[in-house]
KEDO-863255 format. One record per atom (N, C-alpha, C): x, y, z. Coordinates in steps of 0.2 Angstrom, whole numbers, plus 5000, padded with zeros to 4 digits. Example, Ala and Ser with C-alpha at 12.3 -4.5 7.8 and 13.67 -1.06 7.14 Angstrom:
2
506649725039 506249785039 506649845039 506449895035 506849955036 506450005039 
// end
This chain:
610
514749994825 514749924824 514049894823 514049834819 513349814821 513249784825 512549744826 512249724834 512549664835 512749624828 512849544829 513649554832 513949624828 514849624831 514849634838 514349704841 514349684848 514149634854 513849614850 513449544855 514149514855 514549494850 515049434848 515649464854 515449534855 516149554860 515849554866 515249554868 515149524874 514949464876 515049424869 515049334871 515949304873 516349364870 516849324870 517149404876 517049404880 517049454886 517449524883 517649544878 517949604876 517649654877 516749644879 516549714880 516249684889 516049734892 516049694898 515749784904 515549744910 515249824915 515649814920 515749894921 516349894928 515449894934 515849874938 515349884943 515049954946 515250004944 514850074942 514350074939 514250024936 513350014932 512849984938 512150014936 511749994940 511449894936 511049874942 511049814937 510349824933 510449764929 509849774923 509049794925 508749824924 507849844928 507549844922 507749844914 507049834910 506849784909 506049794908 505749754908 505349724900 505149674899 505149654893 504749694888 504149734891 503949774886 504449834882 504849834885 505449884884 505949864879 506149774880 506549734876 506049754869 505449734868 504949724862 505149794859 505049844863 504949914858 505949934855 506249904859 507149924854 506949874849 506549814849 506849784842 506249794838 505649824840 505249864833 505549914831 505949954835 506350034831 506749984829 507049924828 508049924825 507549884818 506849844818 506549854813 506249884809 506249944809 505950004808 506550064805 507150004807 507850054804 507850134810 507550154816 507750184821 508150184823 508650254826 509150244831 508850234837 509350194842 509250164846 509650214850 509950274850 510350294856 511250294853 511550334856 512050304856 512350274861 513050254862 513350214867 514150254870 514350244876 514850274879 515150214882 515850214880 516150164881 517050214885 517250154890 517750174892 518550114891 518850134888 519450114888 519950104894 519950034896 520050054902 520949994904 521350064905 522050034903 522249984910 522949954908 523149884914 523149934920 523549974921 523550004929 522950024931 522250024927 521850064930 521450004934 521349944927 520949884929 520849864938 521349864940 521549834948 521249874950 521049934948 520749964955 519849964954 519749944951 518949904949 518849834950 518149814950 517849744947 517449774941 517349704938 516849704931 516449654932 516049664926 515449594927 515349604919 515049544920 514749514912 514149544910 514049534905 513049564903 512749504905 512049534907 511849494908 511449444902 511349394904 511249354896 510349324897 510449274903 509949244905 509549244910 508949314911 508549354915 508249304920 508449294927 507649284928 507549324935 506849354936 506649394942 506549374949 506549294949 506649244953 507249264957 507749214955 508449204957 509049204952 508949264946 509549274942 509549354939 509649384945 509549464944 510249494946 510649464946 511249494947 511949464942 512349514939 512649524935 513349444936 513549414930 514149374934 514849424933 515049394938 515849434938 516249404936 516949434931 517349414926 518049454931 518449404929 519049424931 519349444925 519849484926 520049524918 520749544921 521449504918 522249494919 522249564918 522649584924 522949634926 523449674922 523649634916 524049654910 523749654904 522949684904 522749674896 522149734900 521749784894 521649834894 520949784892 520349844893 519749814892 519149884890 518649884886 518349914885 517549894889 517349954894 516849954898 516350004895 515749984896 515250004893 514850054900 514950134899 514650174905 514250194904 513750214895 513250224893 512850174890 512350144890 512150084884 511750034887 512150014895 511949964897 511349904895 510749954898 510249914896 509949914891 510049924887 510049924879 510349864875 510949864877 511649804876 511249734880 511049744887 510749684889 510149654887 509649704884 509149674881 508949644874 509749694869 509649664864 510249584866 510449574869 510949514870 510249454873 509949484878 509349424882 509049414875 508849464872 508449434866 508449424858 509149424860 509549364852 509949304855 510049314863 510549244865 510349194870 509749264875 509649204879 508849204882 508749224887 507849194891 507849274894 507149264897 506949314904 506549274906 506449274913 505949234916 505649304919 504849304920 504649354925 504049324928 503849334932 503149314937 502549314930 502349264932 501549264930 500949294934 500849324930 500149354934 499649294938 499649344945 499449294953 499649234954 500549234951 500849174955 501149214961 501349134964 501749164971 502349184971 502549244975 503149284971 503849234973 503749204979 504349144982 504349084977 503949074973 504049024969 504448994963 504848954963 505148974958 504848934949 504048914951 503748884946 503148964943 503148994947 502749054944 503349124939 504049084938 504249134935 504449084928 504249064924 504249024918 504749054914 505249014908 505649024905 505449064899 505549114896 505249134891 505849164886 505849154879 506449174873 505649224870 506049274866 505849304861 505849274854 505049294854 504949274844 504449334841 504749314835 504249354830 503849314826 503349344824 502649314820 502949314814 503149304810 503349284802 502749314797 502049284800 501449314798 501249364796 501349414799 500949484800 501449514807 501249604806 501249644810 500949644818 501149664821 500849664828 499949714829 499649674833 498749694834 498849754836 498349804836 498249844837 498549864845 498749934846 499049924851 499149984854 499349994861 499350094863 500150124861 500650054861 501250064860 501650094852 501050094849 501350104841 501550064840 501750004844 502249914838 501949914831 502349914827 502049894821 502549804819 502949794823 502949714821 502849674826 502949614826 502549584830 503049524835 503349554839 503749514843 503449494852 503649474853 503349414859 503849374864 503549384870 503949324875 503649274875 503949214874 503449164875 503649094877 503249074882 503749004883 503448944880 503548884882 503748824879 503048814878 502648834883 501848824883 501348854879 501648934878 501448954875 501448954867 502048914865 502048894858 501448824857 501548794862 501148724860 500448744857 500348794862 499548814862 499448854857 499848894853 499848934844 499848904840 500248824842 500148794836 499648804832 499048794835 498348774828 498248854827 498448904829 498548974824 498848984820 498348984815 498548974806 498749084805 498749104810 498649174806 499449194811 499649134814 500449144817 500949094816 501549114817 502049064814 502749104819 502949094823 503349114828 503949094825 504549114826 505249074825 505349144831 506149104835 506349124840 506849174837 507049234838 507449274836 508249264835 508249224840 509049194843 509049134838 509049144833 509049094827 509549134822 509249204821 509449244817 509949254818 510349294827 510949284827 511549244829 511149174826 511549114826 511549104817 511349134814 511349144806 511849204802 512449174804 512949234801 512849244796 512749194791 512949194783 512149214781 512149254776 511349264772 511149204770 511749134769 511149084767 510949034773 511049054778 510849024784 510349054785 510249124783 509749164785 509049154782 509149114775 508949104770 508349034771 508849014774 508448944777 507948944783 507749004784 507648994792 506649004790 506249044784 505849044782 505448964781 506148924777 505948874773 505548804780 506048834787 506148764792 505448774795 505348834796 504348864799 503948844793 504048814789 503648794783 503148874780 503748934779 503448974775 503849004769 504048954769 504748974765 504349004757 503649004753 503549024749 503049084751 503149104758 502549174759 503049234759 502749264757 503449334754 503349364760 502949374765 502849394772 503549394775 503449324777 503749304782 504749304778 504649304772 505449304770 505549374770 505249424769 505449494769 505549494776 505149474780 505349494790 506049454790 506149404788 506749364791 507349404786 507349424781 507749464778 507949504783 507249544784 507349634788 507649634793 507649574797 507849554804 508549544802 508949504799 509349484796 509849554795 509549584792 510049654790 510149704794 509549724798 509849764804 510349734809 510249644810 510649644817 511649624812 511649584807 512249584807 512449634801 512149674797 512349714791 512549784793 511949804796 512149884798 512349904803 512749944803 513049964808 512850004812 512149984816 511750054819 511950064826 512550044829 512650054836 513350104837 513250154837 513750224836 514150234846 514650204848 515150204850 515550264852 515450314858 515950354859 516350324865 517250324863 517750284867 518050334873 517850334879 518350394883 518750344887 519450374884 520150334886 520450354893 520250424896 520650444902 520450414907 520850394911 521050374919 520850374925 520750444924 520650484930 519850444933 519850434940 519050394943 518650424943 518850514946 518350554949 518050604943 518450584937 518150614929 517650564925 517850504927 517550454923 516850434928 516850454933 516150444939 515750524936 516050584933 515750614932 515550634927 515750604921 515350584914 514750544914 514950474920 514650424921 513950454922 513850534928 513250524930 512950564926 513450624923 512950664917 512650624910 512850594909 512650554905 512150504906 512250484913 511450454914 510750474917 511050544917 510550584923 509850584919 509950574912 509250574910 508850524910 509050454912 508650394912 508250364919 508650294919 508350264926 508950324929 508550354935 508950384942 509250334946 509950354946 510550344949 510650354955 510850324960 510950324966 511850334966 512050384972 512750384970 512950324974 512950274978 512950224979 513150164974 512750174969 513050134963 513750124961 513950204959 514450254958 514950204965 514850244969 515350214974 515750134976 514850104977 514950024976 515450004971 515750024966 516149994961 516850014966 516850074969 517350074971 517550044979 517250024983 517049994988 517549924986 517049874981 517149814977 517949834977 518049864973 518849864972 519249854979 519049884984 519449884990 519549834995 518849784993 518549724998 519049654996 519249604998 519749544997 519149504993 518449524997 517849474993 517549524989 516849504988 516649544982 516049584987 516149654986 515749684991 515149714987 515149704980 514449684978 513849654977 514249574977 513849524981 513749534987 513849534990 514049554998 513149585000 513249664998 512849724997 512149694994 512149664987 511749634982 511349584989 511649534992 511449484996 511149495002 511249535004 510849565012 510549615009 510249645005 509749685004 509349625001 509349604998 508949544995 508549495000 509049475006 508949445015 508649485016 508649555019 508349605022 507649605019 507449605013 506849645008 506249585011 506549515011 506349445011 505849445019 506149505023 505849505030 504949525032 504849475036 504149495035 503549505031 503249545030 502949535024 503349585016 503749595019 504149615012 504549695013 504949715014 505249775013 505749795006 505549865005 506149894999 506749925003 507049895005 507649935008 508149955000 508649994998 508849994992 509649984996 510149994992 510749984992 511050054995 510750114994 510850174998 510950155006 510250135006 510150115014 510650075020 510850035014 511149965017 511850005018 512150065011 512850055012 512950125019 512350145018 512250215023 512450175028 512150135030 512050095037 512950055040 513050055034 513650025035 514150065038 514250115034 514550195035 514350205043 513850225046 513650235052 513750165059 513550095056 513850055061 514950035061 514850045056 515750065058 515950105060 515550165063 515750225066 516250255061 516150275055 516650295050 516450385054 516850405053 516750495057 516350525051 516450515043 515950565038 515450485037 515050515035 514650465033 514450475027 514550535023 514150565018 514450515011 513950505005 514150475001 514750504996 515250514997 515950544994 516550484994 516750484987 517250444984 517650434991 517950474994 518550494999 518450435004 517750435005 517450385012 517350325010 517550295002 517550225004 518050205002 518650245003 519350215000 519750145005 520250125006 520450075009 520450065017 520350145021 520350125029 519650105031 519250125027 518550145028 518350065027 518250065020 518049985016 518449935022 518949935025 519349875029 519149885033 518549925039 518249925042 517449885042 517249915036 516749885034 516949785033 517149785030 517049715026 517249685033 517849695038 518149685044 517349655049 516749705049 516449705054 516049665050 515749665044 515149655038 514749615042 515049565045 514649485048 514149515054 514449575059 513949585064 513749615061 513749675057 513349725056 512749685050 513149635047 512249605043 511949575049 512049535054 511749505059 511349565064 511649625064 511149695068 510749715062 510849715057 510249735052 509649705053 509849635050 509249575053 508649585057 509149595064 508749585070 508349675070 508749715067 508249785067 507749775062 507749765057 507349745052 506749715055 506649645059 506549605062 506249645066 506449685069 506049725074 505349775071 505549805064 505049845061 504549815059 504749745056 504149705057 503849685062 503849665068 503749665072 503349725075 503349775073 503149855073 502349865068 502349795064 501849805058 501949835051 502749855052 502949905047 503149845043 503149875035 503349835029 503449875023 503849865017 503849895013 503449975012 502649945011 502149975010 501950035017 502150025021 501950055026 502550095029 503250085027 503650115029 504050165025 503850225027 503750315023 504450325023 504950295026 505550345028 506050275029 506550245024 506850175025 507650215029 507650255031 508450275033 508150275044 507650245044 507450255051 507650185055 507850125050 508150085051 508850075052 509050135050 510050145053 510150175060 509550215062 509850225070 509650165075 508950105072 508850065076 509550015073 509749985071 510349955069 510849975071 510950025075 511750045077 511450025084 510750045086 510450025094 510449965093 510249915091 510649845089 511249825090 511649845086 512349845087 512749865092 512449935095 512949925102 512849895109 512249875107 511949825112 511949755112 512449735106 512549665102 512049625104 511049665102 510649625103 510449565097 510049525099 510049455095 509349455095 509149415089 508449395089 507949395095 508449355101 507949345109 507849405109 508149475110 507849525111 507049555110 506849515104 506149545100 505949495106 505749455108 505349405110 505549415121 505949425121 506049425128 505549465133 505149445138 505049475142 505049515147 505749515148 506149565152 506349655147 506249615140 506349675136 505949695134 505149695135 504649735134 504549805134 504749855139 504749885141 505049935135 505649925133 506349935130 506049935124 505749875121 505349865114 505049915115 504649925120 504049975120 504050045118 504550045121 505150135121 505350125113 505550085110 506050095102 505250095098 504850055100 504450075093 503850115094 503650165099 503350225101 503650275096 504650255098 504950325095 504850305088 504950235085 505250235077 504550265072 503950235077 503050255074 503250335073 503150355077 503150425079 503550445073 504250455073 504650465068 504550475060 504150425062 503750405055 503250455052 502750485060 502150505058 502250575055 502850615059 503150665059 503350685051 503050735051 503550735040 504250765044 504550785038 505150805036 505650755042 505450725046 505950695050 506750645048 506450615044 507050595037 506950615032 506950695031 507150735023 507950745025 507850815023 508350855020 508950855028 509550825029 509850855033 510050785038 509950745034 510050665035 510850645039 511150665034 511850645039 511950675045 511850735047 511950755051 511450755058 510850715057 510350685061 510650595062 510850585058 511250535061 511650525062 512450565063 512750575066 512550585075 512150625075 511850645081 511450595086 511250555081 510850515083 511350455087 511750445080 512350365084 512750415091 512750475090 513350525096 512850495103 512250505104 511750495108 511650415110 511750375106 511650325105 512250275107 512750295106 513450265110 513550295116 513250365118 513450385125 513050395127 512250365127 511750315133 511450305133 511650235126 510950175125 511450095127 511950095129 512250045131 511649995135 511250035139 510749955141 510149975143 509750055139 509150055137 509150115129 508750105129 508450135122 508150215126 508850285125 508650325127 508250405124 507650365125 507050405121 507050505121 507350505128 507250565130 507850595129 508450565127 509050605125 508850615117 508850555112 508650565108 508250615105 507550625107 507050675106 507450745107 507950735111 508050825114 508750825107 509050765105 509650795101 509250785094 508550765092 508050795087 507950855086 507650885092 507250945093 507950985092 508550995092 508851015092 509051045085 509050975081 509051005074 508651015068 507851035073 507351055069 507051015068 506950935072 506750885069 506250865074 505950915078 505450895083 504850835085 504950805090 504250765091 503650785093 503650855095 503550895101 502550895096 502150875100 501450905098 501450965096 500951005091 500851055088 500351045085 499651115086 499251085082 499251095076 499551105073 499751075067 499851025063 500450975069 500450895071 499850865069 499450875073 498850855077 498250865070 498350935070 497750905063 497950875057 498550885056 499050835049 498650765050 499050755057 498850665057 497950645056 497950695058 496950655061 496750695053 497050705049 496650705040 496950645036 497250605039 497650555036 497050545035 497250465028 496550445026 496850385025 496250335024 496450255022 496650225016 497150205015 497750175010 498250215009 498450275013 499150305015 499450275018 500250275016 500850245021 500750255027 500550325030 500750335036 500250345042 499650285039 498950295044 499150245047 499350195044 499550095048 499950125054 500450165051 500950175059 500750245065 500250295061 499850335067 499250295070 498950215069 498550185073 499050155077 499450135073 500150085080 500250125085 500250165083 500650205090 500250225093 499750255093 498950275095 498850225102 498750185096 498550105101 499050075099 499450075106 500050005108 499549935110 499049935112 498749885113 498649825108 499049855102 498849805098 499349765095 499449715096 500049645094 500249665086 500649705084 500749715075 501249655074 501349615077 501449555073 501349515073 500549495073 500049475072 499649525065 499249485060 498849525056 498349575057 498349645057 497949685057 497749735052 497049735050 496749765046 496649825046 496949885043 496449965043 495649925042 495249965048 494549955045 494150015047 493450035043 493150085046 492650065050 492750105056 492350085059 491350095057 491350155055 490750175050 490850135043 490550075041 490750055036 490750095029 491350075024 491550145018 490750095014 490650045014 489950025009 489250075010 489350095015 488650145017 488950205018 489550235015 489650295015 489750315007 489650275004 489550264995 489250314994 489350374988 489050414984 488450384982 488450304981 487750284977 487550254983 487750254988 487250224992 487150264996 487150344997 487150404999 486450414996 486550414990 486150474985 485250424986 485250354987 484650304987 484450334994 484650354999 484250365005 483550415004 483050395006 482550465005 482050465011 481850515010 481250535017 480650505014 480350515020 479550455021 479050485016 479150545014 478750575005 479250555000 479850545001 480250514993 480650544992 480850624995 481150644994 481950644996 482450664991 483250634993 483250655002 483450615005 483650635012 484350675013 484850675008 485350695010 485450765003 485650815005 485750854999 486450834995 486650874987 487250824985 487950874989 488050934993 488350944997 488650905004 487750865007 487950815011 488250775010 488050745003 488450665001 489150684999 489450754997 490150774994 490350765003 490050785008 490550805014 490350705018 490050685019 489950625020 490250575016 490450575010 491050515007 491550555010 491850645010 492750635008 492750645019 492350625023 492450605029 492550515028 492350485025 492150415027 492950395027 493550415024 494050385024 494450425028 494650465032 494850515036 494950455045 495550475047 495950445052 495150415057 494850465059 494250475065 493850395064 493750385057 493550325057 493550285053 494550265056 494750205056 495150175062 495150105062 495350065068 495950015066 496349985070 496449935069 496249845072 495949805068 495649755071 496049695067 496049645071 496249575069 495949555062 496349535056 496149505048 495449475049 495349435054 494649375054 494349425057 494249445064 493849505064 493549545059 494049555057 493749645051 493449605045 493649565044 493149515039 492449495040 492549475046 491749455050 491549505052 491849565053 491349635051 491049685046 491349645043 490949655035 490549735036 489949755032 489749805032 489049805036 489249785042 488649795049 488749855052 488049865056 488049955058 488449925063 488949995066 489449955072 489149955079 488649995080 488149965087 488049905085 487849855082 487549795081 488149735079 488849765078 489349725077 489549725086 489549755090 489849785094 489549735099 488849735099 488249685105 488549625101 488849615095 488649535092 489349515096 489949545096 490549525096 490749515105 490449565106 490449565116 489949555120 489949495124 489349485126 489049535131 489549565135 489449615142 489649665140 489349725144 489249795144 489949815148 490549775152 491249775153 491649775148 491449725144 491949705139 491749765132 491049765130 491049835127 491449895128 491049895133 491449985137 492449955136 492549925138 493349915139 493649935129 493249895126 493549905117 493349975116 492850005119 492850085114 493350105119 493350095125 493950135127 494850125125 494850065124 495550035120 495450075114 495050095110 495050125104 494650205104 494650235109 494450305111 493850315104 493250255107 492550275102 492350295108 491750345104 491350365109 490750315110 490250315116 489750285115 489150315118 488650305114 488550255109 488750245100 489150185099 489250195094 488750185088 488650245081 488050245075 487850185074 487350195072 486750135070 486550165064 486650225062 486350255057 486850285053 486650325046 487050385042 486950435045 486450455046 486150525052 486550525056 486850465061 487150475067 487950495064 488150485059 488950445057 489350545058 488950595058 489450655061 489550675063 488850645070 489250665077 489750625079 489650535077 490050505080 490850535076 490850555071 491650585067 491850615072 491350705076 491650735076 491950725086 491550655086 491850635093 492550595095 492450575089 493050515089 493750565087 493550635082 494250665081 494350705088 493950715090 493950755099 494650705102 494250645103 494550585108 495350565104 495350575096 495950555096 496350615096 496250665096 496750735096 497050735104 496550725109 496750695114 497250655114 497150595113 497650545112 498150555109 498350595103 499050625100 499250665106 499250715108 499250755112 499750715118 499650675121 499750635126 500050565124 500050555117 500550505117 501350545114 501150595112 501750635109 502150675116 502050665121 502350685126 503150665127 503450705129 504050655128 504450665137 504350575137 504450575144 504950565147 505050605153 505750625159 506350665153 506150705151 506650745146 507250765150 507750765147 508450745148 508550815146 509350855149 509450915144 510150905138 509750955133 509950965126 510850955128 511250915124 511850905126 512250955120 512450985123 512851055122 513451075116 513650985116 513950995110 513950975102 513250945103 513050945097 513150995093 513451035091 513551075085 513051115084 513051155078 512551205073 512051165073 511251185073 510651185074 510451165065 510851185062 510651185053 511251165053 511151105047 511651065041 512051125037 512451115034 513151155029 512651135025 512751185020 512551195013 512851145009 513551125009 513651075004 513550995005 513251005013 513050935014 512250925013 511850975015 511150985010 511150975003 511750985000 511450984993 511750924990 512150874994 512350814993 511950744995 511550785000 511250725003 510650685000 510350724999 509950704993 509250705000 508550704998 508050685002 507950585002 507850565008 507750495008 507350495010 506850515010 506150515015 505650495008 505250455009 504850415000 504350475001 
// end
């Protein structure tokens, strides 16, 4: 069919998305490039459609295309009811292709302006698709040869006195059914005698309503568990698919309310926490599975049919309020999207949550100090450790919640936990191996913020704190290496030294963590002379290198900067060693099962670890 007959069936709802679809993720440069190939006469792909008869309907939701984008607050699909005695065809290939050619002949996209505020909803401006009528699109890396554009109401004002441009909004074109509406659309931009601009408006004209370049394959059978597995083979090549999408359709069907708003809505809350987290939809529905104490947890059709789902939606209320407050607490931790390596470490503290029906007072209570103290030692750690939420997930959290409803009733038990870890090959146990992994971590890795947290408890993570090096990275510069010279002229440093003095300057040994206004007023001063400026007594000095295991005297020089590395990595090897201790150890509980996952469930689970 053509594009204008498609769009006509998803304006008047006859093509429409079962909830098995992901939602819309292209972005506008994506939109631009379909409509230079469908001007260019390229295929755009084909499309997979599912015929989907009365008795199947009921056991689905659907939702509409999206029409009117915005990245603000219009990023989710609207939902369509569809009579339970009328057939409907569903679009399981195509998606976003169908949605962007619809945004950009019917409706807007709104997206953030470069360095507005992302909570604003004045930084994400309305913007329609146009084309220059004038000319071809400017040189470019993307190969555009015409020249399409989002552009809002401001940005036409300001083209006006561009003589070398003449914008008309595309969505003109498919409001022009007849060729002689099409005809007129030249004359109303005042170019109606530039043969430029009538040969675009033609060309645009004949691809969307004359040709028929949208090629349609219809699969009519039934069956859920055939139609989920076309679903994924067919999409396996594009955006990746979480089977939680997959699932989520089925879930929706089983809930009295809409369980993908529901899901859509607390991950969206949740993301909003502190300075920002990506939890995805996996996480949350994972989380759910394990807070309803569902016995499989693994993501399998079977697991979210009606007894399941009717526990879920049943409990939905407390378990989005233990999310919250565990969420709540990793922020509290300093963790946040960017600093958080492993987002499934959030479902064992949520079920600790849960069966402790703690509430926000818990993060702030002073009686629960101690408690906090024990949860975020272990969740850092957790963290620092690789493979600790890779391969073998389900069954680490199985073991975890087993542990965790039979002795975290009224403390957070570190020491049983750790032993039904170790158990399944998922140790916290020091190793030097451990030990020189972390202390090579370097500055702007995920998982150096939560090896200084743990390090040093002493430092308030919810409150602002800055990775900083204590040897400033300004005076460990190649260019500021290579200008040093000896009292004859000649280089001080060989280019050997300056190669091993940069790739040390950003190495765990020397970095700290210090309060945001501190570390700014520490700018790039030698740190003996930050150190006499900040404290005025030889107690209070001595107390901070001891809080932060520097040696003293801390450099004043480059010459000095490694010894003082190879002191500070001494003193923090130490420190790993002794905070990785796992204390009053409990014994291993015997029924835990097989030490190694089943094969079918490693090859199901997929890795969650970023």
């Amino acid at each position: 069919m053509s594009i204008a007959a498609a769009l006509r069936q998803i304006q008047e709802r006859k093509l429409i998305l079962p909830a098995i679809q992901r939602e819309y993720v292209w972005k506008p440069s994506q939109i631009i490039r379909v409509f230079d190939s469908i001007m260019r006469g390229y295929p755009i792909g084909s499309f997979l459609s599912w015929k989907v008869l009365p008795e199947t309907v009921s056991k689905f939701k659907f939702y509409g295309f999206m029409k009117d984008y915005s990245a603000f607050d219009n990023r989710h699909n609207p939902t369509v009811d569809i009579p339970t005695d009328r057939e409907v065809v569903a679009v399981l290939d195509g998606q976003q292709r169908l949605t962007s050619l619809n945004i950009g002949l019917r409706g807007t996209y709104a997206y953030k302006v470069h360095g507005g505020w992302s909570n604003k909803p004045w930084s994400y401006p309305e913007r329609r698709l146009y084309l220059n009528l004038l000319g071809g699109a400017p040189e470019n890396e993307l190969g555009l040869k015409y020249h399409f554009q989002f552009l809002t109401k401001e940005d036409l004002e300001a083209a006006v006195a561009d003589e070398g441009k003449v914008w008309f909004p595309v969505s003109e074109i498919f409001d022009a059914a007849e060729p002689a509406a099409m005809m007129q659309i030249p004359a109303k931009y005042g170019v109606g005698n530039n043969e430029t601009a009538v040969a675009l408006a033609a060309k645009l004209w004949q691809e969307i309503h004359h040709r028929a370049s949208l090629h349609f394959y219809e699969e009519d059978v039934q069956d859920i568990e055939r139609v989920l597995d076309i679903f994924v083979r067919v999409n396996s090549g594009g955006t990746v698919l979480s089977y939680s999408d997959l699932l989520l359709s089925i879930a929706t069907a089983q809930w009295e309310g809409d369980a993908r708003a529901a899901v859509h809505g607390l991950v969206d809350s949740l993301n909003q926490t502190g300075n920002g987290f990506n939890f995805s939809r996996d996480t949350i529905l994972k989380s759910g599975l394990v807070l309803a104490d569902v016995g499989d947890i693994g993501f399998k059709v079977k697991n979210f049919g009606a007894p399941n789902m009717a526990k879920l939606e049943a409990g939905w209320h407390a378990m989005s309020a233990s999310l919250h407050v565990a969420v709540g607490l990793l922020s509290d931790f300093g963790l946040s999207g960017g600093a958080l390596t492993a987002d499934s470490v959030l479902i064992p503290v949520a079920y600790y949550v849960h069966r402790r029906r703690l509430g926000h007072a818990y993060r702030e209570s002073p009686g629960s100090r101690e408690d906090r103290e024990a949860l975020r030692s272990w969740v850092l750690r957790s963290l620092i450790v690789r493979g600790v939420w890779g391969s073998g997930l389900d069954t680490l959290l199985r073991d975890l919640r087993e542990v965790l409803r039979s002795n975290g009733g009224s403390a957070f038990p570190v020491a049983a936990i750790e032993q039904a870890m170790a158990f399944r090959g998922k140790s916290l146990a020091v190793t030097d191996a451990l030990v020189d992994d972390i202390l090579s971590l370097e500055y702007g890795k995920a998982r150096t913020f939560p090896v200084l947290a743990v390090l040093f408890p002493h430092v308030d993570t919810r409150n602002q704190f800055h990775i900083d090096h204590v040897f400033p990275a300004a005076r460990l510069d190649k260019k500021a290496l290579t200008s040093h010279r000896n009292a004859n002229g000649t280089p001080r440093f060989t280019a050997e030294e300056i190669e091993e003095l940069a790739s040390l300057r950003d190495r765990l040994p020397n970095l700290q963590l210090l309060p945001g206004l501190e570390n700014i007023g520490k700018s790039d001063r030698a740190p003996d002379e930050w150190l006499a400026a900040e404290f005025s007594s030889q107690d209070e000095r001595s107390a901070f290198l001891a809080r932060h295991s520097l040696p003293s005297p801390l450099p004043h020089s480059v010459d000095e900067f490694t010894a003082f590395f190879e002191q500070r990595r001494a003193n923090l090897a130490a420190r790993v060693r002794d905070m990785f201790k796992i204390r009053n150890p409990e014994p291993a509980r015997a029924q835990m099962g097989p030490s190694t996952a089943g094969l079918d469930e490693e090859l199901t689970e997929g890795d969650y670890e970023d």
